[in-house]
N, C-alpha and C positions, 0 to 999 in steps of 0.2 A: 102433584100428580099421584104422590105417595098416599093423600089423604083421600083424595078421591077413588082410587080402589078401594082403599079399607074400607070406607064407607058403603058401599058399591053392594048389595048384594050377592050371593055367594053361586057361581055360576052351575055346578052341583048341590043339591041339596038332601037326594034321595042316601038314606046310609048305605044300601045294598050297590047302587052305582059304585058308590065311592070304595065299598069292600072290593068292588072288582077292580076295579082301577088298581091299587094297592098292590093286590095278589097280581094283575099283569106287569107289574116295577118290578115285582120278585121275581115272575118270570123270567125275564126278560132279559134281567140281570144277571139268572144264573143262569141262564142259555147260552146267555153269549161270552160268560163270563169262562165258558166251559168250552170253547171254539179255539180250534189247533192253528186259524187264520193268523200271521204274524203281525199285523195290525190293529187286530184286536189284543190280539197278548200283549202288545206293545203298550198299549192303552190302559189295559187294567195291570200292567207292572208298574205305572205310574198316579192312575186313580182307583183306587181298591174298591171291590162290588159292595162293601160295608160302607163306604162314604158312599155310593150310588143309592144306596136303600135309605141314607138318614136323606139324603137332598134334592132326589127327584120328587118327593111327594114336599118336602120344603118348598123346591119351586111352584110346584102348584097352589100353595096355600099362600106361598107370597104375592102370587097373581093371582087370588081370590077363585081359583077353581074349585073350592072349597073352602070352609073353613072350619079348620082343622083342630083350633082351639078349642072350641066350643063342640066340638063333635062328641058323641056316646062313645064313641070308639076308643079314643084316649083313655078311658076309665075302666075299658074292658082289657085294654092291652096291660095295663097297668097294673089289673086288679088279677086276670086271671091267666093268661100270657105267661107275666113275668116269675111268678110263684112257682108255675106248676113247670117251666123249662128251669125253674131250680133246683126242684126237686127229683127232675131228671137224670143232671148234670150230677148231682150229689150222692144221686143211689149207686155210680161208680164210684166212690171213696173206699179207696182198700188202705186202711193207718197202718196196718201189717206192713205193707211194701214200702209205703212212706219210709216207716221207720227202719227197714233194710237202704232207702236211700239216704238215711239222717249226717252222715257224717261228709258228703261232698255233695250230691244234688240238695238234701234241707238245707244245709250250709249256707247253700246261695242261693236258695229262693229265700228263706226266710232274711239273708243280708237285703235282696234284693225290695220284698217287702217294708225293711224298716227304712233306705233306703228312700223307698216314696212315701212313707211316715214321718221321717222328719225333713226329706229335700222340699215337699210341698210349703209345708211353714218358713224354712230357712228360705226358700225362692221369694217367698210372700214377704217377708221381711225384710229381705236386701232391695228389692224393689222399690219398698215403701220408702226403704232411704234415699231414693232418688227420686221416684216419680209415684208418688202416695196416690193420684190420682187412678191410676191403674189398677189398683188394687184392693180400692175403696168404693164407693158404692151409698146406698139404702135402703134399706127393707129385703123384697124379692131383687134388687140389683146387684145388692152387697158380691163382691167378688167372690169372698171366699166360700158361697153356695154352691157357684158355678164350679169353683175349682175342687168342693170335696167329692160332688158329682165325678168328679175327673179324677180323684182320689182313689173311687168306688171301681173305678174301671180299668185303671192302672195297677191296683194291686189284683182285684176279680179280674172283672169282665162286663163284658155290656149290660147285662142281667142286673149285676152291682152297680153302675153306674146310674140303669134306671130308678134303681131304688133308693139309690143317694138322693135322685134329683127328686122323687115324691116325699123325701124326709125332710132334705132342704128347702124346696121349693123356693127356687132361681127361678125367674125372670124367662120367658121363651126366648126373648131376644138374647140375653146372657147366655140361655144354655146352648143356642146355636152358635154364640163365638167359642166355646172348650168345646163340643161337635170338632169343630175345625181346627183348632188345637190338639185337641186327643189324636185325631187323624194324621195330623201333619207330624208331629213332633213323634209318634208314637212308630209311624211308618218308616220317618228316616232312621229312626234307629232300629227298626227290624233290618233293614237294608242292609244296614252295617254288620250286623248277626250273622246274615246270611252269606254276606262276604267274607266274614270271619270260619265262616263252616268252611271254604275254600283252604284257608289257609290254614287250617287248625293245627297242623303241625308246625309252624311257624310260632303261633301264640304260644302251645304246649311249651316248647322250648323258652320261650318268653318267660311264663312263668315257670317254668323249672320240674314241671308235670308230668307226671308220668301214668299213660292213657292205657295200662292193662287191663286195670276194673270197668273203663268205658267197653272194651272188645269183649271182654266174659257178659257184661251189660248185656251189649248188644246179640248174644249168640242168646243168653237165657230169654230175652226179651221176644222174640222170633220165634223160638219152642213153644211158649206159652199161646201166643196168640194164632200159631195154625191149630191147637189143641183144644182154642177153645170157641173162636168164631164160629155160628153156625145161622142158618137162611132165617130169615124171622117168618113166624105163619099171623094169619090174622087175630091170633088168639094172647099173639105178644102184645100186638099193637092194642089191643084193647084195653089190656091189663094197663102196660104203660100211661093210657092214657086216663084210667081208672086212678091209676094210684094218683098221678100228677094233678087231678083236677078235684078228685076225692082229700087229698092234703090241702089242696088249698082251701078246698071247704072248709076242712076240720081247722088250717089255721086261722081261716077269716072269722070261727064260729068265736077260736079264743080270743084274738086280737082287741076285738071290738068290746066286748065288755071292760077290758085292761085296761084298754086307753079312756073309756069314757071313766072309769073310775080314778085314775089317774089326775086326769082332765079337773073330778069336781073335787077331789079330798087333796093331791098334790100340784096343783098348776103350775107352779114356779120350776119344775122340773120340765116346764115347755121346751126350757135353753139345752136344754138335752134331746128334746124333739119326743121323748117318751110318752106325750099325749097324742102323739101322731099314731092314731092305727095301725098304718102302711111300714110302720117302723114295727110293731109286733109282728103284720100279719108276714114279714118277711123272715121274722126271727124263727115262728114257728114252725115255717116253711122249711127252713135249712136245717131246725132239730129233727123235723120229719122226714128228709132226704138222708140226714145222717143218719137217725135210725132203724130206716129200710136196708144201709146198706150192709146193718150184722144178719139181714134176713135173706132168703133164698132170693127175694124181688133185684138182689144185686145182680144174680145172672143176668137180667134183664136186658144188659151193657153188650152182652155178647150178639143178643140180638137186634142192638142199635137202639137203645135209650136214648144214649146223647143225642144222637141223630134227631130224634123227634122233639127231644128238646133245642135243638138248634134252628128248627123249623120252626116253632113257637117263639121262639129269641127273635128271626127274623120278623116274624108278624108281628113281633113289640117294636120292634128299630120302626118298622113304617109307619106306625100310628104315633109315633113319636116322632118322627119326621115330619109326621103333614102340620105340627104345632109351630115349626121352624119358622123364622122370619130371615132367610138367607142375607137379605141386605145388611141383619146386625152385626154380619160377621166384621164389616168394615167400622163398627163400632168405636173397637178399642182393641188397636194391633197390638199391643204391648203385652196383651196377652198369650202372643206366641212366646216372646222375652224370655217369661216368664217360665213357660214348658219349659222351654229349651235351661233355662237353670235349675229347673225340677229334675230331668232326666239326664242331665250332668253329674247332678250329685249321687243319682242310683247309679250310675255304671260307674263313676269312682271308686263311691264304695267299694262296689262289687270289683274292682279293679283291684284295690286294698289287700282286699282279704281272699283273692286268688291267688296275688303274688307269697302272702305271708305261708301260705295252706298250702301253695304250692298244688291248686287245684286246676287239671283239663278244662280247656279252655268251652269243650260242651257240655259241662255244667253253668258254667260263666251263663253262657248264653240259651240255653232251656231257662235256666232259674230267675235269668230276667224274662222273658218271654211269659211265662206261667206266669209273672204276675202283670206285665204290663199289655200286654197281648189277648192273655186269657187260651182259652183249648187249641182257638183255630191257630193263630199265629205260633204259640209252642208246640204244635203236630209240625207244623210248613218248618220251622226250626228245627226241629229233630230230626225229620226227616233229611234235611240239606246234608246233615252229619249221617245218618245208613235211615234206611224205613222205619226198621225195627227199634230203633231207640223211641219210635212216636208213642209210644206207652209211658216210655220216662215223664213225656212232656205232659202227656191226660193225667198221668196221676198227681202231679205237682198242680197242674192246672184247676183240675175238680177240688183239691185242697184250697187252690184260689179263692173258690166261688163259694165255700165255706165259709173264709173268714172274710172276702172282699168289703162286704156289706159293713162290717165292725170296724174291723181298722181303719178303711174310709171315713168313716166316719169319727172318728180318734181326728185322724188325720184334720177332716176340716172343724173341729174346735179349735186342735192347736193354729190353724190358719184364721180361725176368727179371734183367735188371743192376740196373735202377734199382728192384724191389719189395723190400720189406720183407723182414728174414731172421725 
């Protein structure tokens, strides 16, 4: 039956249909996703509107309402989407403030980061001592594609994650089992976070913390941001959208030479992915986001940058969705296993070295969030603990999205060193 769809021609074919389609999943999603109805809150406290955007356009591509593979769209989401909601995200990098949090929030983001640097590999290797088959693969199946992808977006963000997977280049059926993995394994432990927001005075004590610097935190954090919020006019939104898609220009202009020469004078450098364009053109994206944000384009943020870049983020998740092959999730369950011994070893860690530092327990948990979560999950985190820490969690976060792209990618060699041949 399975073959007989695919085979089957595609029951939409026109791209503009399918652009609208698309845009009404995101509608739809965050309409309802935004409803004070106890049944619907009920529903999205248990399926998050970010699984809803990778797997409603999945099911349509699974039941050939499209096909999603082979669409323009994926190359546009990919190519222009993803860059320029990076360099959104990044024109907010204050390293000023960073380094005012360096000694208890860097602390444990950057534990938190290395944390899903080497749990990814150690997960991949305890596995293989048991069940090699999980974690093994060929070519575009090879696991540890799927899982640097998931590297990319556990230490970043979705942004990173897509960029992993056009550097890697996993499998669509692969990438919709870590889709399901990321979500799953990723969520139950925000859950636990947020639970721990509750009781934070409980954990403090736990670890022996003492939460003055989070209260001054939180009072300077509040100041800043009535001081400096202001209504955007359409003159922001242009620029914004100037700078973002004007960068990716300038980095698709460099990429592309780099890698084709790459490509013909170094090839063996492939195993590094460095002939891969999509691997520059992301690189030069995040030099160019960091660069804007020593220049006045940083106020931007105040007028909702991220914002517009999260709106662009969105419309990369759907075009990446409609590629999905929902049925692969049943593939190869052992791939949840798997997470779940990934993100054990990062909150150990980070259990580790709260206890030793004697660090509050909402740093603990922003600093994982900011890398496994990325902006939206470490705001809804900081928030749980006062409003006003939601700055802690964006500036750890836009740091994410900085380096998510590299370390993930660190991340899944060490995971292709250590899998099964």
């Amino acid at each position: 039956m399975q073959n007989d769809i695919s085979a089957a021609e595609p029951l939409i074919t026109n791209t503009a249909v399918i652009v609208g389609i698309l845009m009404s999943i995101l509608g739809l999603v965050f309409y309802t996703s935004s409803l004070s109805n106890k049944y619907i809150r009920g529903f999205y406290n248990i399926i998050p509107p970010l699984l809803l955007c990778y797997f409603l356009p999945g099911i349509l591509n699974s039941f050939h309402i499209f096909d999603g593979e082979n669409s323009a769209l994926t190359r546009i989401g990919s190519r222009y989407f993803l860059p320029s909601c990076l360099i959104l995200f990044i024109i907010n990098l204050d390293l000023k403030e960073m380094w005012t949090l360096r000694k208890r929030a860097g602390l444990m983001f950057i534990t938190g980061t290395v944390g899903i640097v080497v749990g990814g590999p150690l997960a991949v290797w305890l596995t293989a001592l048991v069940a090699p088959e999980v974690v093994g693969g060929a070519g575009p199946h090879e696991v540890w594609r799927g899982l640097g992808s998931l590297a990319g977006s556990w230490i970043g963000g979705s942004a990173n994650q897509v960029a992993l997977r056009e550097i890697l280049q996993p499998s669509p059926k692969l990438f919709s089992s870590i889709i399901a993995v990321d979500v799953f394994v990723a969520y139950i432990w925000m859950a636990f976070l947020l639970y721990g927001a509750s009781k934070s005075k409980q954990f403090d004590k736990f670890f022996k913390a003492d939460s003055k610097d989070v209260d001054m935190l939180m009072i300077k954090m509040d100041e800043k941001s009535k001081a400096n919020n202001r209504m955007p006019e359409t003159k922001d939104f242009v620029i914004m959208l100037a700078l973002a898609f004007g960068g990716t220009g300038l980095a698709t202009l460099l990429a592309e030479p780099i890698a084709e020469y790459i490509t013909e004078y170094y090839p063996n450098l492939e195993k590094f992915s460095l002939t891969n364009s999509f691997f520059w053109l992301v690189l030069f994206a995040t030099i160019i986001g960091i660069s804007l944000s020593f220049t006045p384009a940083k106020k931007l943020e105040n007028a909702g940058a991220s914002k517009i870049g999260t709106v662009l983020l969105y419309m990369l998740i759907v075009t990446i969705g409609m590629q999905m092959d929902i049925l692969a999730i049943l593939d190869n369950p052992g791939l949840f296993i798997v997470g779940v011994i990934w993100m054990s070893f990062h909150a150990l860690l980070l259990l580790v070295v709260g206890k030793v530092f004697k660090i509050p327990f909402f740093y603990y948990a922003v600093g994982s969030m900011a890398n496994v979560g990325g902006v939206a999950s470490a705001t809804v985190t900081s928030a749980a603990f006062h409003p006003s820490l939601i700055s802690v969690g964006v500036i750890l976060s836009v740091f994410s999205y900085a380096v998510g792209t590299y370390a993930g990618w660190i991340t899944a060699l060490l995971m292709q060193w250590v899998s099964p041949i």
